[in-house]
MIMAR-632422 format. One line per 3 residues: number of its first residue (from 0); their letters; for each residue y, z, x of C-alpha. Coordinates in nm, 4 decimals, padded with zeros to 6 digits. Layout:
! residues N
NUM> A> Y:Z:X  ...
! end
This chain:
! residues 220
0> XXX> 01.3472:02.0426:-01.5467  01.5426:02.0126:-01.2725  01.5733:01.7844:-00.9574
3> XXX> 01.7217:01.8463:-00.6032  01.7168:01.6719:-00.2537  01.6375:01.9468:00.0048
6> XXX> 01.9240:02.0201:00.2402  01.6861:01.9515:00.5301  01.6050:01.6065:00.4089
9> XXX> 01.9711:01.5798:00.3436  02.0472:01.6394:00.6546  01.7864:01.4269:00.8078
12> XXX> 01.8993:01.1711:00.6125  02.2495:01.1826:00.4291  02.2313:00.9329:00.2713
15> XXX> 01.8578:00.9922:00.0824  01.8828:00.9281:-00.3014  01.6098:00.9049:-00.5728
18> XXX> 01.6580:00.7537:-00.9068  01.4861:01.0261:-01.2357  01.4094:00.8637:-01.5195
21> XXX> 01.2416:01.1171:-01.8003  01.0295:01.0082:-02.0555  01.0179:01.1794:-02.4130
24> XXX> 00.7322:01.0942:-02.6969  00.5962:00.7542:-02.5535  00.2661:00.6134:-02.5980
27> XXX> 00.0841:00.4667:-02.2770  -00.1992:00.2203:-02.3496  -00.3608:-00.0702:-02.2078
30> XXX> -00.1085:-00.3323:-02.1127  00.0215:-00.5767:-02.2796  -00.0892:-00.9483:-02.2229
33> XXX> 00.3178:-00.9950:-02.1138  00.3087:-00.7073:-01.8376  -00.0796:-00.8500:-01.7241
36> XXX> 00.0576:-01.2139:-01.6898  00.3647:-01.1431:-01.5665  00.2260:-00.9008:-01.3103
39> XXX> -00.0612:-01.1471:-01.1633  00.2062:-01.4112:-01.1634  00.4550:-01.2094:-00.9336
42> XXX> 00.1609:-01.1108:-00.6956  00.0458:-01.4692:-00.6660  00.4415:-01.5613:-00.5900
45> XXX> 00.4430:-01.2973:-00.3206  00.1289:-01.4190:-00.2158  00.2272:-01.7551:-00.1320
48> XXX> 00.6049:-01.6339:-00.0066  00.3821:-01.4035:00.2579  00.2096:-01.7305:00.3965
51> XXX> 00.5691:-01.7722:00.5775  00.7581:-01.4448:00.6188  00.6331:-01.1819:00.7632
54> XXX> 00.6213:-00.8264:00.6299  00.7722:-00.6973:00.9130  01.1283:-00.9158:00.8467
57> XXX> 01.1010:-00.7645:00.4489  01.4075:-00.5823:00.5175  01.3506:-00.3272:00.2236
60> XXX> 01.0267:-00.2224:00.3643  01.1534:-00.2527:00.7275  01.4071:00.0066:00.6323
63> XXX> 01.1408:00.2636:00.4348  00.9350:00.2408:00.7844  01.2322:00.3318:00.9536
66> XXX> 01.2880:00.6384:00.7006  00.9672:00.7789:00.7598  01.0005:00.7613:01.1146
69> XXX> 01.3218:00.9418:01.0698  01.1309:01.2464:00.8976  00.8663:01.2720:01.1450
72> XXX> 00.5373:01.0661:00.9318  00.3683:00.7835:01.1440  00.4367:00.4550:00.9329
75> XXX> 00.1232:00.2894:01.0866  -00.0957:00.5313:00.9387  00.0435:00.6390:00.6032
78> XXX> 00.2784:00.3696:00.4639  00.5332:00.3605:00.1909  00.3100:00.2913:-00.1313
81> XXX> 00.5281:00.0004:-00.1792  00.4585:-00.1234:00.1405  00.0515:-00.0754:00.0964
84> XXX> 00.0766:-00.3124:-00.2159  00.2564:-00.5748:-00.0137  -00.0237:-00.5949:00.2279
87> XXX> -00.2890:-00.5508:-00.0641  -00.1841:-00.9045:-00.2000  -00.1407:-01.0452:00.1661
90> XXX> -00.5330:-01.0314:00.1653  -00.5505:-01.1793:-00.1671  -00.6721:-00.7962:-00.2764
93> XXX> -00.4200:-00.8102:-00.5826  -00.3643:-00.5272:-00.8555  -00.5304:-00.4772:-01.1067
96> XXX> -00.3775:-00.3670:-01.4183  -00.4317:-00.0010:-01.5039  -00.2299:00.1160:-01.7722
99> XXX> 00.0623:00.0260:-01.9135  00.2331:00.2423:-01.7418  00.1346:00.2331:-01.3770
102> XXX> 00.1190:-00.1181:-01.4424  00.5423:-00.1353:-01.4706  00.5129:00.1133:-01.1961
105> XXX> 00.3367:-00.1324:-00.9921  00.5370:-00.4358:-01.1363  00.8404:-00.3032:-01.0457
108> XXX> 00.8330:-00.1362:-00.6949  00.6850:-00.4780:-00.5981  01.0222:-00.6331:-00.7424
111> XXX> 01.2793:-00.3926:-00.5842  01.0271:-00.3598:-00.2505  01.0454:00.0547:-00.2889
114> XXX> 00.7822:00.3340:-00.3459  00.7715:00.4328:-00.7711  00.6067:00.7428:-00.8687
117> XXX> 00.5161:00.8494:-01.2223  00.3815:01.1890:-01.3067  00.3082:01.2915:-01.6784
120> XXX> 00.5661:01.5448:-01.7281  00.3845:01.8248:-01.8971  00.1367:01.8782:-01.5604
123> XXX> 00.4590:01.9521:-01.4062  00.5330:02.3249:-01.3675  00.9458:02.4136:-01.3233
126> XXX> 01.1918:02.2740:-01.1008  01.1245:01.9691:-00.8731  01.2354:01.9985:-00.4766
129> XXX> 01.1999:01.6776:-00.2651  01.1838:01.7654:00.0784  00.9777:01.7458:00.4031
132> XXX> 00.6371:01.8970:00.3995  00.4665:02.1710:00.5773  00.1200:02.1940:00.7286
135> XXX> 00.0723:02.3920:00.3800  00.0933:02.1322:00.1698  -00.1508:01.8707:00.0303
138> XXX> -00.3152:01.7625:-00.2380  -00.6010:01.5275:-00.4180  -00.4424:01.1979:-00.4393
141> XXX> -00.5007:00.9313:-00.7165  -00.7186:00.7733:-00.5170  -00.9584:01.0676:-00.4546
144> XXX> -00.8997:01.1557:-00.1280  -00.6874:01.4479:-00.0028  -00.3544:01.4080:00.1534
147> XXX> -00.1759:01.6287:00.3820  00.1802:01.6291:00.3875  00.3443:01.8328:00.6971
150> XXX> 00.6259:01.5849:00.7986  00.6523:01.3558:00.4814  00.8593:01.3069:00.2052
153> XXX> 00.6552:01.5088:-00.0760  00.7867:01.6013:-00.4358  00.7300:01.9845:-00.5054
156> XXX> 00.6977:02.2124:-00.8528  00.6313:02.5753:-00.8947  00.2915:02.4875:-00.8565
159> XXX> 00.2921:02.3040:-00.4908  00.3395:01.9328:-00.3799  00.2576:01.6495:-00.6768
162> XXX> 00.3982:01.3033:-00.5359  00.5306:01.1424:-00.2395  00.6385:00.8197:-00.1674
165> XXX> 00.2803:00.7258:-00.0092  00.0288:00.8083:-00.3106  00.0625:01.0343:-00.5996
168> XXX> -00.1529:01.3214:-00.6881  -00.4221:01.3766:-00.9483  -00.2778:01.6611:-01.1132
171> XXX> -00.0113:01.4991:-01.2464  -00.1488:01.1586:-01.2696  00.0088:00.8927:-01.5948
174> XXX> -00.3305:00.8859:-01.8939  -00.3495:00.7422:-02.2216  -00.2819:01.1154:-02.3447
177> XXX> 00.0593:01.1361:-02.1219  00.3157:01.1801:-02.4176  00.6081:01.2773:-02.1374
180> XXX> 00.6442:01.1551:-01.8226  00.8862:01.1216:-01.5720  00.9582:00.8458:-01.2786
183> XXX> 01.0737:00.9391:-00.9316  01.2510:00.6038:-00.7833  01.2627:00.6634:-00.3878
186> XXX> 01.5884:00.4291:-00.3393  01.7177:00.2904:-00.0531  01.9282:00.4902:00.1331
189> XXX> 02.1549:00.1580:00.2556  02.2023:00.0734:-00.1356  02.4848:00.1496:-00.3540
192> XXX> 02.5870:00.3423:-00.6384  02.6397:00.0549:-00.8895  02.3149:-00.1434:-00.7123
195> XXX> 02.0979:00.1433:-00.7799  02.2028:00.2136:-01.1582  02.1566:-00.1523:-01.2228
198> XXX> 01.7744:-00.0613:-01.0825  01.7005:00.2276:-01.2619  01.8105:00.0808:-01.5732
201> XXX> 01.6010:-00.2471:-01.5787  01.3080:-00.0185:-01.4801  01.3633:00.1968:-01.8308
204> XXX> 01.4691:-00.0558:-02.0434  01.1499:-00.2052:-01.9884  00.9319:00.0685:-01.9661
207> XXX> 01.0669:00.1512:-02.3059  01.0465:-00.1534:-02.4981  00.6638:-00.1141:-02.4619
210> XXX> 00.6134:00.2450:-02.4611  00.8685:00.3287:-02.7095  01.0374:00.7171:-02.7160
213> XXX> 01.3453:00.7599:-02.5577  01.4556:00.8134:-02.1718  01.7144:00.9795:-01.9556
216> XXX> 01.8186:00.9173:-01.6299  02.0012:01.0229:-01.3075  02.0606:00.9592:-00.9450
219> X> 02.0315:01.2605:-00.7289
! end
């Protein structure tokens, strides 16, 4: 499996980068106590840090507005996911945990302020393209409803659009059956090499130490 950065998005944005970390022979169960505690604790700390800054000075989510801006999506009406959980816990709606995996999804695009994907690996069909969507492409999100994705970042297989930086789809959804999997980390285009490696490699190490198998990763 392959991944590539369209040359349209490139050239929207040169300096767009996504972190790929791949997943072999894990097991995904409930969570931990450790990930549960430690990800109510963080949303209670953000929580109480919201009370007296405003989301609109987080400068990490400031500059994933501006990104999708850039490509044409309103931010207004279909925010970066990692954005969407910020304002979640400003109304005291916090996450609940979900599986072990989505929950160090969750737990960690809350940390680093940027949109996480995970998609069970074997759902996915080929190469992966992330590029700007067409009026062709959609799909059922996670959350039931159906997304359209003409001018937004979207992640595309063989078989047609599977994640984006705003919600991820059914399809290729993280269960307790998900042996492979793979993580798409939307970085920050303002961040650099070394910061971003640093990032991708706290996110595996722990993702590993509770799901076991082994992982690969990459910066494209």
């Amino acid at each position: 499996m392959q991944f590539v950065i369209s040359e349209t998005l490139k050239q929207i944005i040169p300096q767009f980068k996504v972190g790929i970390i791949t997943y072999k022979n894990i097991t995904v169960d409930h969570s931990p106590q450790m990930l549960k505690g430690k990800l109510q604790l963080f949303q209670e700390s953000i929580y109480f840090d919201l009370q007296e800054t405003p989301l609109s000075t987080v400068q990490s989510l400031s500059e994933w507005r501006t990104i999708f801006k850039t490509v044409g999506t309103d931010p207004s009406r279909y925010r970066p996911s990692s954005e969407s959980l910020y304002r979640r816990i400003q109304k005291q709606q916090y996450i609940p945990s979900i599986n072990s995996a989505a929950d160090v999804n969750n737990f960690f695009s809350l940390y680093y302020k940027v949109p996480i994907g995970i998609y069970d690996a074997d759902q996915i069909k080929g190469n992966v393209s992330i590029e700007i969507g067409t009026k062709e492409d959609e799909y059922t999100a996670i959350n039931g409803r159906i997304v359209q994705f003409e001018r937004k970042i979207v992640a595309k297989d063989e078989l047609g659009p599977f994640g984006s930086p705003i919600v991820d789809s059914e399809r290729t959804a993280v269960t307790h059956n998900t042996k492979n999997a793979v993580q798409i980390v939307y970085l920050l285009p303002s961040m650099e090499q070394g910061e971003c490696e640093k990032l991708i490699a706290s996110i595996k190490e722990m993702f590993i130490q509770i799901h076991g198998g082994e992982a690969f990763t990459q910066i494209i």
